[in-house]
N, C-alpha and C positions, 0 to 999 in steps of 0.2 A: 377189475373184479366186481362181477354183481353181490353186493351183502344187503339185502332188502332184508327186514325183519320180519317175522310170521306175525302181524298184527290182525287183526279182526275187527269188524265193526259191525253194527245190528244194520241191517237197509231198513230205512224208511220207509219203503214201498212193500215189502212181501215181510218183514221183520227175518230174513232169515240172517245168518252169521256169513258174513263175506270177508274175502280179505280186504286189507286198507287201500292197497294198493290199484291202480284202474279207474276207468272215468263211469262204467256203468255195473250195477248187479248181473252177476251172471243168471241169478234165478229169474229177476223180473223184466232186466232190465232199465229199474229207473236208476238215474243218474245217483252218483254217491257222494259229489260236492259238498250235502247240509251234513253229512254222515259224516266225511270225513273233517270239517270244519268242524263239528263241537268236539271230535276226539283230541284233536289239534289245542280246543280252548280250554279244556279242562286240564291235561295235562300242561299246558302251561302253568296255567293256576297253579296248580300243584308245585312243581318248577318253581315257578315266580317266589311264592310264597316261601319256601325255603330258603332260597337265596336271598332277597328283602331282608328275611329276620333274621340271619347267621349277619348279615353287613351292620343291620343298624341296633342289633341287641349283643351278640354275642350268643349262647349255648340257649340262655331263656329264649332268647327274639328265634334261634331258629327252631323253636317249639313250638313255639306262637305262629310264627309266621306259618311252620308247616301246618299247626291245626287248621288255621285259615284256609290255606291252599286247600288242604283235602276238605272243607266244608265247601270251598269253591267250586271242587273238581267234582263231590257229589252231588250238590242243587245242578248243575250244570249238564250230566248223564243223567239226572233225574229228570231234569225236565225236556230232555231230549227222549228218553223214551216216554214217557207221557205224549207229546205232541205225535211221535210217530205211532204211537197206537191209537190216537184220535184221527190223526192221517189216512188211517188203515178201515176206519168206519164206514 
């Protein structure tokens, strides 16, 4: 059984919304590798951060730990789209 999730990510190349899944954009063509690599690192972060602070704090740590993560996972999509609009120049 195929169970792929309907993910989305921005291309790099033409900024349109593709899915995650596949080696190239369908609209432009350029490859989706760096696209799909920050999507992968930020949700880790996020991820990570959770699980970190629920092991070594308890209910406070996994507060902490999640704020971290989400402060991770958004300098990380931020500065992924910033470089692909500068890409795009």
């Amino acid at each position: 059984m195929n169970m792929k999730l309907n993910l989305k990510v921005s291309c790099f190349g033409c900024g349109n919304r593709v899915p995650f899944w596949g080696e190239n954009c369908p609209h432009c063509g350029d490859e989706k590798t760096v696209c799909q690599s920050v999507r992968i690192a930020s949700v880790t972060s996020l991820v990570g951060g959770l699980i970190l602070g629920a092991i070594f704090g308890g209910m406070g740590g996994f507060f902490i730990g999640g704020l971290i993560g989400l402060v991770l996972f958004a300098a990380i999509e931020q500065a992924a789209t910033y470089l692909a609009k500068k890409r795009r120049r």
